[in-house]
C-alpha positions in Angstrom: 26.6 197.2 65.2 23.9 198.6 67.2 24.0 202.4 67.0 25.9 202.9 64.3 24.7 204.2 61.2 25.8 204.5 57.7 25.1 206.8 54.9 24.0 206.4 51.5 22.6 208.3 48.4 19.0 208.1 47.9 16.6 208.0 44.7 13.4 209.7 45.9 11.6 211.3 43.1 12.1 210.2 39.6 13.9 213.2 37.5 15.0 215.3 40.7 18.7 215.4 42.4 19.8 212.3 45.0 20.0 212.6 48.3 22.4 211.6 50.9 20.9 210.4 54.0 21.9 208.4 57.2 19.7 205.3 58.3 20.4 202.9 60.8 23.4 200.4 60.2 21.8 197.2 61.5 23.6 193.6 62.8 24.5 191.2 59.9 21.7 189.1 59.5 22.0 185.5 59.4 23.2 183.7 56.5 24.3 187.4 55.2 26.8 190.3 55.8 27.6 193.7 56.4 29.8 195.3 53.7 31.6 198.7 53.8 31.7 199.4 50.0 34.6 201.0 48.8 33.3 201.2 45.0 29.6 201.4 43.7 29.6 201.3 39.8 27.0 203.6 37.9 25.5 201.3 35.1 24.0 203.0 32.2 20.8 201.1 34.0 21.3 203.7 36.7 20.5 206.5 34.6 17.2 205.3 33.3 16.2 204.0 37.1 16.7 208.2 37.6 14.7 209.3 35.4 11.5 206.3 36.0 12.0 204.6 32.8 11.9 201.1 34.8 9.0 200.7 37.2 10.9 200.7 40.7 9.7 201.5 44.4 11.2 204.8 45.7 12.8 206.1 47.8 15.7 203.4 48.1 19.1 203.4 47.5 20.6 203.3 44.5 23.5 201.0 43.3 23.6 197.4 41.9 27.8 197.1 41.2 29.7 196.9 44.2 33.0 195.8 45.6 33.9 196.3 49.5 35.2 194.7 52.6 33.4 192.5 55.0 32.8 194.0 58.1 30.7 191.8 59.7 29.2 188.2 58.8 26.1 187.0 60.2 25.8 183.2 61.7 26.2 180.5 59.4 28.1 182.9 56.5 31.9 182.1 56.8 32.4 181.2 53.1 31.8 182.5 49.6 30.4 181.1 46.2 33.0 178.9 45.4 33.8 177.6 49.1 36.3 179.9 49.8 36.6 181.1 53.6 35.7 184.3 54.0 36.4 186.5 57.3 36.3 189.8 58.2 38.5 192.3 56.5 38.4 190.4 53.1 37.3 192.0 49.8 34.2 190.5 48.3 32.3 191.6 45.3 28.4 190.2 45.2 25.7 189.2 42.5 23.4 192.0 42.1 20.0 190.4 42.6 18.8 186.7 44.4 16.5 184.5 42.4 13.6 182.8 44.0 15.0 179.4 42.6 11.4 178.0 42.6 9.6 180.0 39.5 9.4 178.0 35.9 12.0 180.5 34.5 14.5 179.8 37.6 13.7 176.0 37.9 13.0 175.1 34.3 14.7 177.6 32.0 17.9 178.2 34.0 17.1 181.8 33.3 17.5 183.6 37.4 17.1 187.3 35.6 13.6 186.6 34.5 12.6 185.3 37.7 9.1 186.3 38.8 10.1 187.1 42.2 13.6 188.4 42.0 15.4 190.5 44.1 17.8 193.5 43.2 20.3 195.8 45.4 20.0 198.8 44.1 16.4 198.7 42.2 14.0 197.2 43.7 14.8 197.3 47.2 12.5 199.9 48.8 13.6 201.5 52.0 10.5 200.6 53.1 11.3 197.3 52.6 14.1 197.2 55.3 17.4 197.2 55.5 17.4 200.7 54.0 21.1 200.1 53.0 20.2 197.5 50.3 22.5 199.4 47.5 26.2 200.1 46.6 26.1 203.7 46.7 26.2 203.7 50.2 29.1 203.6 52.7 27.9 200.0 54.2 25.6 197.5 52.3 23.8 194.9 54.1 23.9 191.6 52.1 20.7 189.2 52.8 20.7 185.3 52.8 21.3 183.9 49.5 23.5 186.4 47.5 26.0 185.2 45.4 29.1 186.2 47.1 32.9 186.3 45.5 36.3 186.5 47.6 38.6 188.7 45.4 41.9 187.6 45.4 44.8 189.8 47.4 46.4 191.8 44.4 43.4 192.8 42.0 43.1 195.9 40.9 40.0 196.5 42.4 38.8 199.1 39.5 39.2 196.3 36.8 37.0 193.8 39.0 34.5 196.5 38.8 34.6 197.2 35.2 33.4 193.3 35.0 30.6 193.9 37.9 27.6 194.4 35.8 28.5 194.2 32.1 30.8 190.6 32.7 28.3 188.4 34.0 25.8 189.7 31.0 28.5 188.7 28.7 29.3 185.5 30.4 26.0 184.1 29.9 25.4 185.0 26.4 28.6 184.1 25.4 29.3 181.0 27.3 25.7 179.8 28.0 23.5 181.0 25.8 25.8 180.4 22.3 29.7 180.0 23.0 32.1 181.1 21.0 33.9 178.5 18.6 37.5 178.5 18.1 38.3 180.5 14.9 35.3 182.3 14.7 34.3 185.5 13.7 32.4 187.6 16.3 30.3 190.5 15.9 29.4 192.7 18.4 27.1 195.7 17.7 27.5 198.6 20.5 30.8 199.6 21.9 29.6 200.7 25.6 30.6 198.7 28.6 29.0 195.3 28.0 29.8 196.0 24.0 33.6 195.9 25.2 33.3 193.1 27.6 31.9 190.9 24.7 35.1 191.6 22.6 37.3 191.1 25.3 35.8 187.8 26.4 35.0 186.5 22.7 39.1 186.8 22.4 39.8 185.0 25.7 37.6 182.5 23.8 39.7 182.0 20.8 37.9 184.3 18.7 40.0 184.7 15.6 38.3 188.4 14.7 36.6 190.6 16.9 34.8 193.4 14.8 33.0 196.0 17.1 30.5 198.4 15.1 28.7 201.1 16.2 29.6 203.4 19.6 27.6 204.9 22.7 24.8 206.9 22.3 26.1 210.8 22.5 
């Protein structure tokens, strides 16, 4: 893709508006691929990354949900997570960060968020760093060598994948990892934002006999 270029909005002072700026759209690298998003989700993490309540590099691009089409795979990257074939022109969604897989809390605690050494589209990705389009809210995303990659299936509604991008796998590991749910049960869940709803809708799929959801967004 040599000459190309792709656009994307940029974080570059904590508090003040994005920008949108053009960089360099670069070969897929090997083991990885390019990826024209087509939806970048804005996660309530987003907001705080604005406004430097997390401490992040800037400038970079911002966006860790995403959902797009393969343009390009690099050598050695012709299949997804689960073994699926994956080619050009397919729908993928990705994990939003890779995991060192070598740190005690990756290695011992099966816990990849805490790893010491993790990497995350969209927040800690520096343009400095290289590739500069390392987030979803950008037109292509450029997808290094050990993300988690998922072939959507022809047919999904590509906004209800991305309602699940973030908040889904958040729920999925407390809910099915950390303390699954138990047929008959009674669930709690305190907080009715995005991952608030995703724990009542998967505690159900669960056999959850009650869901009760208390409390509601922040105004």
């Amino acid at each position: 893709m040599s000459g190309r270029t792709g656009r994307a909005v940029v974080l570059e002072e904590f508090g003040e508006p994005l920008r949108l700026r053009e960089f360099p759209l670069p070969a897929a690298p090997a083991g990885g691929m390019v990826v024209a998003c087509g939806y970048g989700g804005v996660c309530g993490t987003d907001l705080h990354l604005r406004e430097g309540h997390l401490d992040i590099p800037v400038p970079l691009v911002l966006g860790h949900e995403g959902l797009g089409v393969v343009r390009e795979l690099g050598e050695g990257s012709h299949q997804d997570a689960t073994g699926a074939p994956l080619t050009a022109g397919d729908t993928v969604m990705w994990a939003s960060s890779i995991a060192c897989g070598v740190c005690p809390p990756c290695r011992l605690h099966r816990e990849p968020t805490l790893c010491e050494r993790r990497r995350t589209y969209g927040v800690n990705r520096a343009l400095a760093d290289g590739p500069e389009l390392s987030g979803a809210w950008a037109d292509h995303i450029v997808l290094q060598p050990g993300t988690t990659v998922i072939k959507v299936p022809d047919g999904t509604d590509p906004l209800a994948a991305m309602s699940l991008a973030c908040a889904g796998p958040t729920v999925a590991h407390a809910l099915y990892e950390r303390r699954p749910v138990r047929l008959g049960e009674t669930v709690v869940v305190q907080g009715s934002g995005p991952v608030g709803l995703a724990a009542a809708a998967f505690a159900q799929l669960a056999g959850a006999a009650r869901v009760v959801i208390v409390g509601g967004p922040a105004a």
